[in-house]
Backbone of each chain as ProteinMPNN parsed JSONL, in Angstrom:
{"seq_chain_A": "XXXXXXXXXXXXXXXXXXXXXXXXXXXXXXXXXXXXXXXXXXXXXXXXXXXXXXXXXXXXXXXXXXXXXXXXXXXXXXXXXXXXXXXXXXXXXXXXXXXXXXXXXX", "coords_chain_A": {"N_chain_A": [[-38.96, -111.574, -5.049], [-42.094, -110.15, -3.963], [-45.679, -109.375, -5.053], [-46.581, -107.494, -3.444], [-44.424, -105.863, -2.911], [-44.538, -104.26, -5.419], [-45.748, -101.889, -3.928], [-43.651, -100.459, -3.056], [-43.743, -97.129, -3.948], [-45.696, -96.47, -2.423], [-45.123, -96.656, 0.743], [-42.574, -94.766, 0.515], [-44.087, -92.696, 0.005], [-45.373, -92.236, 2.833], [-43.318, -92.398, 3.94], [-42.714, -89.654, 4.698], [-43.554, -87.154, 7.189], [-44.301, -84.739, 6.512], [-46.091, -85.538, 4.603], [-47.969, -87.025, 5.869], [-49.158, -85.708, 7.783], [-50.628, -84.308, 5.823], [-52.496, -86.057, 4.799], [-53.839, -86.525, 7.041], [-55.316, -84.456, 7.24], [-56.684, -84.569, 5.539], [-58.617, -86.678, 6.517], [-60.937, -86.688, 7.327], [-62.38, -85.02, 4.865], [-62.294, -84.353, 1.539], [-60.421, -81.597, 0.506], [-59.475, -78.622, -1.058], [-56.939, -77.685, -2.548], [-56.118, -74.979, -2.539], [-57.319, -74.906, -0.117], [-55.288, -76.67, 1.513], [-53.144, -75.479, 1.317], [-53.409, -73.467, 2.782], [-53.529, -74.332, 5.703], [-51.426, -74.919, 5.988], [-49.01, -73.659, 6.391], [-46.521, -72.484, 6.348], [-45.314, -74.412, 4.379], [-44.692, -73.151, 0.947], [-47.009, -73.342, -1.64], [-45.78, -74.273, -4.468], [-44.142, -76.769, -2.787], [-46.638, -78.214, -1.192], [-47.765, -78.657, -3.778], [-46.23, -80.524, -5.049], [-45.483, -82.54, -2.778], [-48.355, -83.447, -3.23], [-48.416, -84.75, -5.261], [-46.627, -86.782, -5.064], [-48.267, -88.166, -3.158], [-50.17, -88.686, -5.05], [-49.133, -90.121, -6.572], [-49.162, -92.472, -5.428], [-51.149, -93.747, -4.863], [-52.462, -92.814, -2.716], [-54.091, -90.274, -2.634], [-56.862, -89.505, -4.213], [-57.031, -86.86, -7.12], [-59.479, -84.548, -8.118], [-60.909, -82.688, -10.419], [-62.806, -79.694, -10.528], [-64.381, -77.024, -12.017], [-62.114, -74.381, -11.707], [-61.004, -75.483, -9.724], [-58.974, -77.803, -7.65], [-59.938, -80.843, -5.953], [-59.048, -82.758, -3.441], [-58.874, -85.997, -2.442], [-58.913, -88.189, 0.147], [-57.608, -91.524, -0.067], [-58.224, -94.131, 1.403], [-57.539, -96.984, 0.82], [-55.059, -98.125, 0.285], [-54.033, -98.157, 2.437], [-55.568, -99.732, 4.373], [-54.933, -102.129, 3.074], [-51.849, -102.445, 3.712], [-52.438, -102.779, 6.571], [-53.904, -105.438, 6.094], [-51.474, -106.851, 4.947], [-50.138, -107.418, 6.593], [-51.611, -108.119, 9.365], [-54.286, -110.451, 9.775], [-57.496, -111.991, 9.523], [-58.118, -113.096, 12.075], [-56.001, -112.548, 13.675], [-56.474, -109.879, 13.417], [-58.406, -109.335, 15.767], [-57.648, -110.294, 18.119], [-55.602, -108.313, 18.351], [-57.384, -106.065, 18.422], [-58.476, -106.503, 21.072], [-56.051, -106.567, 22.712], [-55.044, -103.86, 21.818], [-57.188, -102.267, 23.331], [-56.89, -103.507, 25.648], [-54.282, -101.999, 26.516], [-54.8, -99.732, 26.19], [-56.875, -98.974, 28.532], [-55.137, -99.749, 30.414], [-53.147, -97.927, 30.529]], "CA_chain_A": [[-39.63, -110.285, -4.79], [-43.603, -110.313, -4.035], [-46.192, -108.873, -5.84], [-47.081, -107.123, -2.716], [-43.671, -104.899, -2.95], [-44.967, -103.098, -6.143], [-46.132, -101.197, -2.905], [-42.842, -99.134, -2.277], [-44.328, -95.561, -3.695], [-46.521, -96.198, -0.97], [-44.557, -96.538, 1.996], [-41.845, -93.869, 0.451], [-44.668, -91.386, 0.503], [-45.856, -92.026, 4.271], [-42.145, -91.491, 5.087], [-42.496, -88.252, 5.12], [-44.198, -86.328, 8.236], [-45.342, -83.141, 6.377], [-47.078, -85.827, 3.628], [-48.887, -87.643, 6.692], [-50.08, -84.953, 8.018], [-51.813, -83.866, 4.584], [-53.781, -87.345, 4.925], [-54.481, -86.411, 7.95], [-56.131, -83.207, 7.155], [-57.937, -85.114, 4.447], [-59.49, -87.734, 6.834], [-62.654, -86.272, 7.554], [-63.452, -84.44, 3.915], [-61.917, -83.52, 0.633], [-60.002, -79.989, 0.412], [-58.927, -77.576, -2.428], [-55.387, -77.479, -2.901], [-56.246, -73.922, -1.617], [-57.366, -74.787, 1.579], [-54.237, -77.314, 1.848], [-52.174, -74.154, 1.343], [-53.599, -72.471, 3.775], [-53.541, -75.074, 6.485], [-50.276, -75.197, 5.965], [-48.681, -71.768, 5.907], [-44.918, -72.909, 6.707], [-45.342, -74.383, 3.169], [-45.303, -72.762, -0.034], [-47.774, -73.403, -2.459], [-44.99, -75.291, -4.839], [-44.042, -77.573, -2.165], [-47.578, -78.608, -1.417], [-48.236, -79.5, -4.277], [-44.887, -81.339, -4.579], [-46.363, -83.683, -1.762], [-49.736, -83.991, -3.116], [-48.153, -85.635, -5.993], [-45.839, -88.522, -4.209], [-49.204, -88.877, -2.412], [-51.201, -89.014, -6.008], [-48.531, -91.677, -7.814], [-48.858, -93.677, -4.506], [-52.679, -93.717, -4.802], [-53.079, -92.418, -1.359], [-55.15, -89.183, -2.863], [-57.268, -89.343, -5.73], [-57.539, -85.601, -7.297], [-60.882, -84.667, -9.119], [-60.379, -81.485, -10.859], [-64.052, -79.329, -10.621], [-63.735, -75.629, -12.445], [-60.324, -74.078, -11.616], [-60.238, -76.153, -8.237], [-58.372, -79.474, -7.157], [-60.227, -81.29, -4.903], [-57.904, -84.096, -3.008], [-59.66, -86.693, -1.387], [-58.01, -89.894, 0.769], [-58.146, -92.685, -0.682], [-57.696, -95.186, 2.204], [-57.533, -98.636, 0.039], [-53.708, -98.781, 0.296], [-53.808, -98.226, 4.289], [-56.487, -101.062, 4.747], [-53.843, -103.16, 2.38], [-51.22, -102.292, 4.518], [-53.191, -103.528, 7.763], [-54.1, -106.582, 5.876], [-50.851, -107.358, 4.739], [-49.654, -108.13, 8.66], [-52.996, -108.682, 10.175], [-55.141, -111.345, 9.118], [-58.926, -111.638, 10.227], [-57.827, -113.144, 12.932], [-55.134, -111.856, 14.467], [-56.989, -108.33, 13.603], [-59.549, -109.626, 16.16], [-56.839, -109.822, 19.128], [-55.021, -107.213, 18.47], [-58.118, -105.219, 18.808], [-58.525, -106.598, 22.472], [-54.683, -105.975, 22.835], [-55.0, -102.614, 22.216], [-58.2, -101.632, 24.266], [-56.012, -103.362, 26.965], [-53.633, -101.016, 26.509], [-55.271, -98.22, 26.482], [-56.961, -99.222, 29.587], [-54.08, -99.541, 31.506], [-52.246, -96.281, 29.56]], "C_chain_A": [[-41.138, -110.467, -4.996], [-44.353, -109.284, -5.175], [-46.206, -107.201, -5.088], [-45.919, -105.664, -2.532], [-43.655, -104.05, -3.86], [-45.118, -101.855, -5.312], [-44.912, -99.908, -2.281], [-43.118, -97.701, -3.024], [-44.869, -95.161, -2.303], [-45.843, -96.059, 0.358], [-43.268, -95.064, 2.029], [-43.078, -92.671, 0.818], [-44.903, -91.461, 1.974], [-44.633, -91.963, 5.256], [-42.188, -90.019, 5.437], [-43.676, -87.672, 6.369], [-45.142, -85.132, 7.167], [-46.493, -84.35, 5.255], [-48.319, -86.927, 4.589], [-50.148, -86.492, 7.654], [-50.599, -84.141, 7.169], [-52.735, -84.487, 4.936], [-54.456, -87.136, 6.024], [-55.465, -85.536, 7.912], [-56.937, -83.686, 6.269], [-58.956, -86.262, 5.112], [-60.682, -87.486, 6.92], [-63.094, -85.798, 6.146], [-62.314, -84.046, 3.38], [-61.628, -82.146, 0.842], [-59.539, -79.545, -0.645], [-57.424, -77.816, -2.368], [-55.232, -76.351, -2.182], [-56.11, -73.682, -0.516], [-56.108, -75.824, 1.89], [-53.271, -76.143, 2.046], [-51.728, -73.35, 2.06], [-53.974, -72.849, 5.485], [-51.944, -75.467, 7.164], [-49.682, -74.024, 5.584], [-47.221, -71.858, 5.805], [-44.799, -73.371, 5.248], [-45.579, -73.533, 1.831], [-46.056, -73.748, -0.86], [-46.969, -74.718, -3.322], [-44.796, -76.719, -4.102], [-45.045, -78.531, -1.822], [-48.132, -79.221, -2.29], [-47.658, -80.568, -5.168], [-45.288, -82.693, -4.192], [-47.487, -84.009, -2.317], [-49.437, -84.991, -4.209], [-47.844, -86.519, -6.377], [-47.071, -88.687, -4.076], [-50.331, -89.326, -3.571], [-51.285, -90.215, -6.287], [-48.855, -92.515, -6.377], [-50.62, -94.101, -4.308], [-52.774, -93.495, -3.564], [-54.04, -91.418, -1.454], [-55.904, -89.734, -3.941], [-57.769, -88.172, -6.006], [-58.788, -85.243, -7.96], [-61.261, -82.834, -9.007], [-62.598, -80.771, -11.383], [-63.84, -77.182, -10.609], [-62.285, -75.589, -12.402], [-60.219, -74.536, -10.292], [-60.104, -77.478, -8.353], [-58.892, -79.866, -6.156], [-59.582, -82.635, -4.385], [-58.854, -84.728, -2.361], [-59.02, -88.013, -0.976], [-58.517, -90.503, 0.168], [-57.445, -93.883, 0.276], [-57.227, -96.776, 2.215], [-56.213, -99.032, 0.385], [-53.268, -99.01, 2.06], [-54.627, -99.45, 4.261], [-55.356, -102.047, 4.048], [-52.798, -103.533, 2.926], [-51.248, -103.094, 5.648], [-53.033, -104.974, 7.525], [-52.977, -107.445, 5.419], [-50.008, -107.955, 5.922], [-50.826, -108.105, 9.404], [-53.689, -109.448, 9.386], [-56.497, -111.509, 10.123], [-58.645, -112.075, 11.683], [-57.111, -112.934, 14.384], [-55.893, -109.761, 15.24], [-58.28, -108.437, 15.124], [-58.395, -109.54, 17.844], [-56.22, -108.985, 19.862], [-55.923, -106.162, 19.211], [-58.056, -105.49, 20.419], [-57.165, -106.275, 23.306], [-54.887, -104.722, 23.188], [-55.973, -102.151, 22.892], [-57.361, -101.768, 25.594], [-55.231, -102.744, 27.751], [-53.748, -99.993, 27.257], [-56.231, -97.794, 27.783], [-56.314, -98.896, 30.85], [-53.631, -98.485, 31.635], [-52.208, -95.301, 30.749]], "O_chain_A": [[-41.519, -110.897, -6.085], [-43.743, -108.576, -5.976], [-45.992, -106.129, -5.655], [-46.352, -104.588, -2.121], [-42.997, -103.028, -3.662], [-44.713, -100.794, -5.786], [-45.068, -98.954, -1.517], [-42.426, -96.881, -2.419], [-44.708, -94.241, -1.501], [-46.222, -95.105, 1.037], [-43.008, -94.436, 3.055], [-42.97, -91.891, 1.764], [-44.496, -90.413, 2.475], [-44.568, -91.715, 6.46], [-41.684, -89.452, 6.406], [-44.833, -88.003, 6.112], [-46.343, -84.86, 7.184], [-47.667, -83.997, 5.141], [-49.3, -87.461, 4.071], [-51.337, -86.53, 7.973], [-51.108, -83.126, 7.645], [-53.765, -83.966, 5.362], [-55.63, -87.502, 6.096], [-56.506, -85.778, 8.523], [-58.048, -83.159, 6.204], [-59.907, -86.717, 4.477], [-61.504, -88.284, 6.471], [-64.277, -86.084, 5.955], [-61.398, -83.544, 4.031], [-62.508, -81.447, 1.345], [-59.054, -80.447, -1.329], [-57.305, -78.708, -1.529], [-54.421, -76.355, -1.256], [-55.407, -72.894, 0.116], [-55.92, -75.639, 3.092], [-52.666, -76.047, 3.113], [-50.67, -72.746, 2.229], [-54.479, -72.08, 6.303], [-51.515, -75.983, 8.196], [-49.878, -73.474, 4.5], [-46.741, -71.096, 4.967], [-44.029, -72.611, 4.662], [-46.751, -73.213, 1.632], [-45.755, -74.939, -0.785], [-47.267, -75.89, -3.092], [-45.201, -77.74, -4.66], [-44.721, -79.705, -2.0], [-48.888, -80.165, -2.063], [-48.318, -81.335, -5.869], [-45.417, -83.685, -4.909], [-47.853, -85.111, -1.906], [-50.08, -86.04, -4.205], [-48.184, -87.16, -7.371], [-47.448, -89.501, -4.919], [-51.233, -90.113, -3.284], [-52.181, -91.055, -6.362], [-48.585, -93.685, -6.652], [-50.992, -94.86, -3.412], [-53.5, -94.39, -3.132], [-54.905, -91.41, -0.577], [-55.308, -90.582, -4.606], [-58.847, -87.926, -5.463], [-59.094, -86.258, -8.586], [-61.646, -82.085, -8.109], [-63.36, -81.259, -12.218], [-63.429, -76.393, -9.758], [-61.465, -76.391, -12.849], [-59.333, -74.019, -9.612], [-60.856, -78.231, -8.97], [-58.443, -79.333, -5.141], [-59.705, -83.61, -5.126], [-59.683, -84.094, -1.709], [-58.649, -88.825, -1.824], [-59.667, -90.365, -0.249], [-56.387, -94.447, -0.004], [-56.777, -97.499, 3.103], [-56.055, -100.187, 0.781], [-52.478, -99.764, 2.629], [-53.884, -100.402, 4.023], [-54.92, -102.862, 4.861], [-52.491, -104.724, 2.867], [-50.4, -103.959, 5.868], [-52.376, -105.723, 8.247], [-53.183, -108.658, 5.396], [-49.317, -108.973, 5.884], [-50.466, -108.031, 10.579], [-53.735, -109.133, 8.197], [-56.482, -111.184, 11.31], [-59.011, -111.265, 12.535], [-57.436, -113.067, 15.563], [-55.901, -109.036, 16.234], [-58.965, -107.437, 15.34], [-58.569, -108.569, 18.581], [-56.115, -108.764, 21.068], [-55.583, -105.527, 20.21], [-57.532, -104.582, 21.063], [-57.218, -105.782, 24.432], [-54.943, -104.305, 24.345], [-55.518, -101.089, 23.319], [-57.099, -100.874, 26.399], [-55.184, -102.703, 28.981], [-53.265, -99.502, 28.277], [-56.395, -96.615, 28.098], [-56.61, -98.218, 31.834], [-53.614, -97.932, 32.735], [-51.738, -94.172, 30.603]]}, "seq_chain_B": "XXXXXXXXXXXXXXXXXXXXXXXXXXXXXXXXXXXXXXXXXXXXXXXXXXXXXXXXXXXXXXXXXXXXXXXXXXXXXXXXXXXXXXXXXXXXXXXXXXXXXXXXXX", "coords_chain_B": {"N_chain_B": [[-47.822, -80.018, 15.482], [-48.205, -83.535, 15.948], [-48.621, -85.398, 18.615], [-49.003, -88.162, 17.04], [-47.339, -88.06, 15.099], [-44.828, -89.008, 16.713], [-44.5, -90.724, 15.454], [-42.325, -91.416, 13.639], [-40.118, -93.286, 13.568], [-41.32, -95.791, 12.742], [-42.433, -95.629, 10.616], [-40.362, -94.997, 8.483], [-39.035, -97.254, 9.648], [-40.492, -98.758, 8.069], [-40.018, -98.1, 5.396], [-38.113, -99.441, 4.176], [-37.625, -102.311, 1.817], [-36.659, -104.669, 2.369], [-37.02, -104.555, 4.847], [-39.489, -105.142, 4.916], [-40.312, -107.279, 4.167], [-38.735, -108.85, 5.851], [-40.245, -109.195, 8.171], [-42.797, -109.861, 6.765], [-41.972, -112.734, 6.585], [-41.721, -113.215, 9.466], [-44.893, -113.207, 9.63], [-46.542, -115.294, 10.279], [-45.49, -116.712, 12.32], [-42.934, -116.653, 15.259], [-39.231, -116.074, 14.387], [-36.127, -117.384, 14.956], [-33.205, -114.978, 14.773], [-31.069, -116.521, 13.176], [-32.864, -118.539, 11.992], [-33.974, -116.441, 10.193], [-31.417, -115.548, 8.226], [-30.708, -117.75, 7.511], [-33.225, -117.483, 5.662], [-33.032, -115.347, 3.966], [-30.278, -115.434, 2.294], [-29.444, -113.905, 0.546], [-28.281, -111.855, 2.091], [-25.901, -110.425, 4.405], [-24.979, -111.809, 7.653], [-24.471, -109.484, 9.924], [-26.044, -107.587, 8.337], [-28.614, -108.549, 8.667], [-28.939, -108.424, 11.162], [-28.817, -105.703, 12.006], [-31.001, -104.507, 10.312], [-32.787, -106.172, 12.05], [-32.162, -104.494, 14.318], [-33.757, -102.016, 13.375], [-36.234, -102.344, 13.231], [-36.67, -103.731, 15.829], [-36.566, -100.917, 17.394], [-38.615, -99.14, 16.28], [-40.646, -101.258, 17.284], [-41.72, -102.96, 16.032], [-41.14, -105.129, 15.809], [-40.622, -107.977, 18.136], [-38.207, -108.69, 20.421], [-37.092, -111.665, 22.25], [-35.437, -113.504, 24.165], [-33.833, -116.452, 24.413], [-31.996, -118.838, 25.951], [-29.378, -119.661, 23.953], [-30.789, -118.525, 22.061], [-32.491, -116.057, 19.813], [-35.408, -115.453, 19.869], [-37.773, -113.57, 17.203], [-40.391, -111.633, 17.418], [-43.303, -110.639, 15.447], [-44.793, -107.33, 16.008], [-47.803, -106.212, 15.811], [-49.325, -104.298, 16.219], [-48.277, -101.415, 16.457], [-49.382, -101.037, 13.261], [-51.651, -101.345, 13.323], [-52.427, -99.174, 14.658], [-51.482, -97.343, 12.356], [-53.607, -98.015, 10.653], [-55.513, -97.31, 11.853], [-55.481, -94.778, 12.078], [-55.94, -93.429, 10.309], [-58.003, -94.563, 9.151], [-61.283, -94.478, 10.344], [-64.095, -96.63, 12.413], [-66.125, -96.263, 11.294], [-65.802, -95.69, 8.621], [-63.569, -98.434, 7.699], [-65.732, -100.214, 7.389], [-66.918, -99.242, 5.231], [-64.887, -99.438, 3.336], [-63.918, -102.03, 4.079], [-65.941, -103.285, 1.594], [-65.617, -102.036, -0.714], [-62.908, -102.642, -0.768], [-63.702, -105.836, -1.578], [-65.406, -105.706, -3.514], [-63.526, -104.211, -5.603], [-61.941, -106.07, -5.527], [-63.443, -108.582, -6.583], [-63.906, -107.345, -9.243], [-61.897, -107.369, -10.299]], "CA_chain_B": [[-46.956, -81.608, 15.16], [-49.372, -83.827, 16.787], [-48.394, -86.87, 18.951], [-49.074, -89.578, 16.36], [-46.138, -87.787, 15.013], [-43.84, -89.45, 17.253], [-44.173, -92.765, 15.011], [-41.062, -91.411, 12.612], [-39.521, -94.437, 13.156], [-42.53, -96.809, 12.393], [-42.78, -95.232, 8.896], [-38.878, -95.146, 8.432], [-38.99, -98.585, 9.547], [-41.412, -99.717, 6.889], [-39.854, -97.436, 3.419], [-36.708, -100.27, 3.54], [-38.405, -103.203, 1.199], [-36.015, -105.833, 2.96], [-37.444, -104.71, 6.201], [-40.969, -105.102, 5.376], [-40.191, -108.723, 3.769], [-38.596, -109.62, 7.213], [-41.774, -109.008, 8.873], [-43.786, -110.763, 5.897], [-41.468, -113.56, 7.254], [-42.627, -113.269, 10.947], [-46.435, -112.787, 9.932], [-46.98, -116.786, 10.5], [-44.441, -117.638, 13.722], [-41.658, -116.101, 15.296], [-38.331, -117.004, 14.056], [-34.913, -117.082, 15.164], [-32.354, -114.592, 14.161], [-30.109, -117.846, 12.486], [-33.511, -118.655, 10.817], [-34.044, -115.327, 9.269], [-30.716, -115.276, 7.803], [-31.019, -118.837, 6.436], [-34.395, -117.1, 4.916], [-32.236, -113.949, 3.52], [-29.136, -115.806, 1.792], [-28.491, -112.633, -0.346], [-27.976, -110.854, 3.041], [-24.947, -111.275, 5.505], [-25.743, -111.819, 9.254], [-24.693, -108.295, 10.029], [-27.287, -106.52, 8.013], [-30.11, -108.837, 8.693], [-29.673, -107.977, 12.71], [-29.238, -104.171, 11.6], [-32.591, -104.033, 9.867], [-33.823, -106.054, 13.181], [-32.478, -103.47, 15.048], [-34.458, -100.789, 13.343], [-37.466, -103.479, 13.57], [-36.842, -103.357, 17.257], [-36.741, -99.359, 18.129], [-39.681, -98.79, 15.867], [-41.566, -101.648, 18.169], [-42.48, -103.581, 15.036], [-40.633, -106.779, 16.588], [-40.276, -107.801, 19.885], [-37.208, -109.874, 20.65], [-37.237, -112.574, 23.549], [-33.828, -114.757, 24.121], [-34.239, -118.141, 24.818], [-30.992, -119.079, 25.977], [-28.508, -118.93, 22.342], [-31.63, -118.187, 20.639], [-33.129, -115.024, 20.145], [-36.557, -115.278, 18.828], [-38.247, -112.412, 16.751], [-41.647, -111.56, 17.129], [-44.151, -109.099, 15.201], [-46.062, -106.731, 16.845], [-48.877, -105.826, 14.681], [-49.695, -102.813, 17.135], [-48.293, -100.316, 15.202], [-49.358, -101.341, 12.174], [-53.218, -101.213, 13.525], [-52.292, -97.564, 14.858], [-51.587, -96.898, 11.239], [-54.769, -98.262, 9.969], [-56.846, -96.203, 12.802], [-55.326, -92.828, 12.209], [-56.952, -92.732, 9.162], [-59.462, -94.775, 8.947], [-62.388, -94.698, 11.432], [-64.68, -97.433, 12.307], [-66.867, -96.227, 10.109], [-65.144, -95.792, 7.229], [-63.111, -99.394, 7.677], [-66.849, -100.856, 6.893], [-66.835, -98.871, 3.765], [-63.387, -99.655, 3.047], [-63.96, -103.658, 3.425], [-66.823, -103.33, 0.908], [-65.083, -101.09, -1.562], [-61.884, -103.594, -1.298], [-64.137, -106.716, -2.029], [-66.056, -105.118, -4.824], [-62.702, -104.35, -6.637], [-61.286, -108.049, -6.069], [-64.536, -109.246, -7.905], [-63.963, -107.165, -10.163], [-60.525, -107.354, -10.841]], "C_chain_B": [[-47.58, -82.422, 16.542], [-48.746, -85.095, 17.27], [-47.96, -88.416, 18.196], [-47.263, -89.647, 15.984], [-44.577, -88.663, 15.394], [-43.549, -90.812, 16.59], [-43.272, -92.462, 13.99], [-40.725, -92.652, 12.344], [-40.266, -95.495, 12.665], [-42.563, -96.618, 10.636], [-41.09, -95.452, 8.169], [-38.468, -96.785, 7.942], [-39.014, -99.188, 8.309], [-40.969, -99.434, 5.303], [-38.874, -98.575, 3.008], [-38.041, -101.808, 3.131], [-37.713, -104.624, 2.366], [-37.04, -105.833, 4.047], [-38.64, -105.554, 5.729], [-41.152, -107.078, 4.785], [-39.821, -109.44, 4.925], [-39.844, -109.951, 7.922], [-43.122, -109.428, 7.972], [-43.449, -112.356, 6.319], [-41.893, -114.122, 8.642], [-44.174, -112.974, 11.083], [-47.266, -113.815, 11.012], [-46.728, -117.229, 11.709], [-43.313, -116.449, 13.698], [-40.643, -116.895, 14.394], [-36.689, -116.178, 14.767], [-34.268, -116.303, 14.397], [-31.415, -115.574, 13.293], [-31.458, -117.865, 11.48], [-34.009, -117.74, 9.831], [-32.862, -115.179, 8.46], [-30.454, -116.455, 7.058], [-32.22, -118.295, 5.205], [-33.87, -116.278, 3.846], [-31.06, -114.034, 2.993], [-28.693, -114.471, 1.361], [-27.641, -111.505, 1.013], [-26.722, -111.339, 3.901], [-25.365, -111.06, 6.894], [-26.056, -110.528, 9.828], [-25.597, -107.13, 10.088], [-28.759, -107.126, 8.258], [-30.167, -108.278, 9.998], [-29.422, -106.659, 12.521], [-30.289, -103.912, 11.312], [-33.554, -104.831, 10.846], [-34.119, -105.543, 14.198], [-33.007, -102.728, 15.04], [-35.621, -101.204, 13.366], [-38.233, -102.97, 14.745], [-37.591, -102.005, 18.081], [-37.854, -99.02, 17.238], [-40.781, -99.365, 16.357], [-42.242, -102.457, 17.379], [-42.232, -105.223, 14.872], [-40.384, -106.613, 17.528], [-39.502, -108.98, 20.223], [-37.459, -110.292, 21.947], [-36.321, -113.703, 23.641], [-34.249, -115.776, 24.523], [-33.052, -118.85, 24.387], [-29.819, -118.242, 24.915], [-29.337, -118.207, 21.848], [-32.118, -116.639, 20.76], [-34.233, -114.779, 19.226], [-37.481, -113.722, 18.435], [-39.555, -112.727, 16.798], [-42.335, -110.486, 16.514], [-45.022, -109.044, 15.752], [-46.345, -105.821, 15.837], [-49.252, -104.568, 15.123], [-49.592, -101.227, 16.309], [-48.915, -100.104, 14.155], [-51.019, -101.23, 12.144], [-53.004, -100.103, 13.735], [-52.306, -97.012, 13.468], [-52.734, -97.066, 10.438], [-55.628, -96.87, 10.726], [-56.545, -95.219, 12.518], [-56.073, -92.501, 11.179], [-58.195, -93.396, 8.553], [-60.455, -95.44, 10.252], [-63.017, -95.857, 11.229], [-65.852, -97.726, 11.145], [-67.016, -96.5, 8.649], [-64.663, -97.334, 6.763], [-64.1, -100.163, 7.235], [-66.641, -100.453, 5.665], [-65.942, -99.285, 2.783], [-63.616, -101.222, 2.447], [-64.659, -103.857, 2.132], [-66.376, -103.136, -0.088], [-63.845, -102.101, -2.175], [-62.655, -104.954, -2.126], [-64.785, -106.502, -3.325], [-64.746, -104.875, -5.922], [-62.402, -105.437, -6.487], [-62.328, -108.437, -6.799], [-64.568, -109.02, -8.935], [-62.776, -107.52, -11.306], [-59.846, -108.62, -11.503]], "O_chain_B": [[-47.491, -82.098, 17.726], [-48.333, -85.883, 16.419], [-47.164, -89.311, 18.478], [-46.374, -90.459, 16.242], [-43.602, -88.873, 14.674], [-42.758, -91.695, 16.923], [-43.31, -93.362, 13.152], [-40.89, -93.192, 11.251], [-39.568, -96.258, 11.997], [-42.702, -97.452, 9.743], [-40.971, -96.242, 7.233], [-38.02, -97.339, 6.938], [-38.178, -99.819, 7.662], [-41.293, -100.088, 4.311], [-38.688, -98.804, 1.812], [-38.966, -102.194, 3.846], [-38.449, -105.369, 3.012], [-37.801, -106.78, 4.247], [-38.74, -106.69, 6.192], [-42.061, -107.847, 5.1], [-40.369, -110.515, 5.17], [-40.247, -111.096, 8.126], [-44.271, -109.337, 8.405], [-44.363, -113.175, 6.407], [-42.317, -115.258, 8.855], [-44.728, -112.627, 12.126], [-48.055, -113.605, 11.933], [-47.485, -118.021, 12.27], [-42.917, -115.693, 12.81], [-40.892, -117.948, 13.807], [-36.338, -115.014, 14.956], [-34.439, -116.546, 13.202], [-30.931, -114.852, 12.422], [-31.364, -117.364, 10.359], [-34.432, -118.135, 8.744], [-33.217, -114.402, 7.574], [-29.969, -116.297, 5.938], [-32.121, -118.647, 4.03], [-34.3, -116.536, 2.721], [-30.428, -112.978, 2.995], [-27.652, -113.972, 1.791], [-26.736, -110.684, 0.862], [-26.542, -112.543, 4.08], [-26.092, -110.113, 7.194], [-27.18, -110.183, 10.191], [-25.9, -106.272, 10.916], [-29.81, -106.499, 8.124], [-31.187, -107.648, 10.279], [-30.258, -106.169, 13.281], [-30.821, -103.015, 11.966], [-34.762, -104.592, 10.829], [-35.127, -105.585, 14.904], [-33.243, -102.177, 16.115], [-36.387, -100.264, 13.575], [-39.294, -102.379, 14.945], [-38.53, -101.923, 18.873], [-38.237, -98.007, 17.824], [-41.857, -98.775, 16.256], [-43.353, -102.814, 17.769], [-42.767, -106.119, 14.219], [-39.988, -105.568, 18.044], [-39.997, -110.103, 20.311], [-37.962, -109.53, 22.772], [-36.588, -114.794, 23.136], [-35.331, -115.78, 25.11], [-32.815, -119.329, 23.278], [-29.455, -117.067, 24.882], [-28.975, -117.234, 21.186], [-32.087, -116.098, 21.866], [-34.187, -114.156, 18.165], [-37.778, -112.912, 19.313], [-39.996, -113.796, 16.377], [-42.075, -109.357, 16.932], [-45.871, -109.871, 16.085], [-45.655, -105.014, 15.215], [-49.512, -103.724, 14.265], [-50.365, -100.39, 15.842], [-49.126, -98.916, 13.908], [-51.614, -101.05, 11.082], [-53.463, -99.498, 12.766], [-53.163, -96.148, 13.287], [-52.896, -96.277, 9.507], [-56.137, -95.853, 10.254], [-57.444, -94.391, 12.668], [-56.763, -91.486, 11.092], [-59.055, -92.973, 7.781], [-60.356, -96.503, 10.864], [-62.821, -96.406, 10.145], [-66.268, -98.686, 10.496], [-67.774, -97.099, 7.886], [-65.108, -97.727, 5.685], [-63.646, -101.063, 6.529], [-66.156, -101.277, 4.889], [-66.204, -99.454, 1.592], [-63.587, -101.656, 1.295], [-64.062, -104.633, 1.385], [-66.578, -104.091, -0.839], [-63.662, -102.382, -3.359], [-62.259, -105.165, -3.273], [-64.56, -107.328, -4.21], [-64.903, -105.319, -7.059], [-62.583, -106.102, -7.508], [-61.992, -108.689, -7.956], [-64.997, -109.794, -9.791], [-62.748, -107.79, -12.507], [-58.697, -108.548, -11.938]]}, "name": "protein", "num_of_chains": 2, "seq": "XXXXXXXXXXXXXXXXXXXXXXXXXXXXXXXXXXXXXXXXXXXXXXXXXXXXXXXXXXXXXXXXXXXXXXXXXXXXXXXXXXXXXXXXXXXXXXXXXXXXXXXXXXXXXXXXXXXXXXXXXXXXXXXXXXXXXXXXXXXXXXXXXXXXXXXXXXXXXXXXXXXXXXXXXXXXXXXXXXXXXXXXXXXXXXXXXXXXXXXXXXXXXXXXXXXX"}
């Protein structure tokens, strides 16, 4: 067993759909817990912050608690780890031309 | 529920630890189904081509017969889609920097 499989929090949290599209809502800029709440209306409040918590222990967020608000912010280190653990500088360098190709054709 | 969405199985794929060790296996070279299961003693033939079937339909290997053989390949594709959704070009600079600065430190 690798070192590199310490890593299953991480991949259990990005099973989930509703906890990918949190990260997603966090890519561009930190949000309140609030505004997660309210981005997400199909969710209660509980549940939300349910998810934000798989996504804490898995270091995908890091929270940073300012007055009575939670501010979540991505923490993309374990995605780049991810990448790098099946891409290597090189390959990452193909791929890229791969996929433009792609998306070219698409 | 936004397009990317549709990568369920990609994430699915990746939560089983075995899987993601198969595909730590195929980072280097393809390999034959026979040589993955020489690789995977604890496993019986069965379940190694089960977890390369869910490999397969997630698009995260790409089988190619050759004759008896049926060699496995990874496709990294996905696995760059998962990097890009959340982290921009921009950011991925920041990112490398941020990773190298903790290995020095660490």
């Amino acid at each position: 067993m690798s070192i590199a499989d310490d890593n299953d929090n991480i991949f259990k949290a990005l099973a989930s759909r509703t906890r990918r599209q949190l990260l997603d809502f966090l890519k561009d800029r930190p949000q309140t817990t609030g505004m997660l709440c309210a981005a997400f209306p199909d969710l209660d409040r509980c549940t939300v912050m349910q998810h934000l918590k798989v996504l804490e222990e898995a270091d995908l967020i890091i929270a940073r608690r300012e007055g009575r608000e939670r501010w979540n912010h991505l923490n993309a280190l374990p995605i780049k780890h991810i990448h790098d653990r099946w891409i290597g500088p090189y390959a990452a360098h193909a791929i890229g031309i791969l996929d433009r190709l792609q998306a070219d054709l698409g």
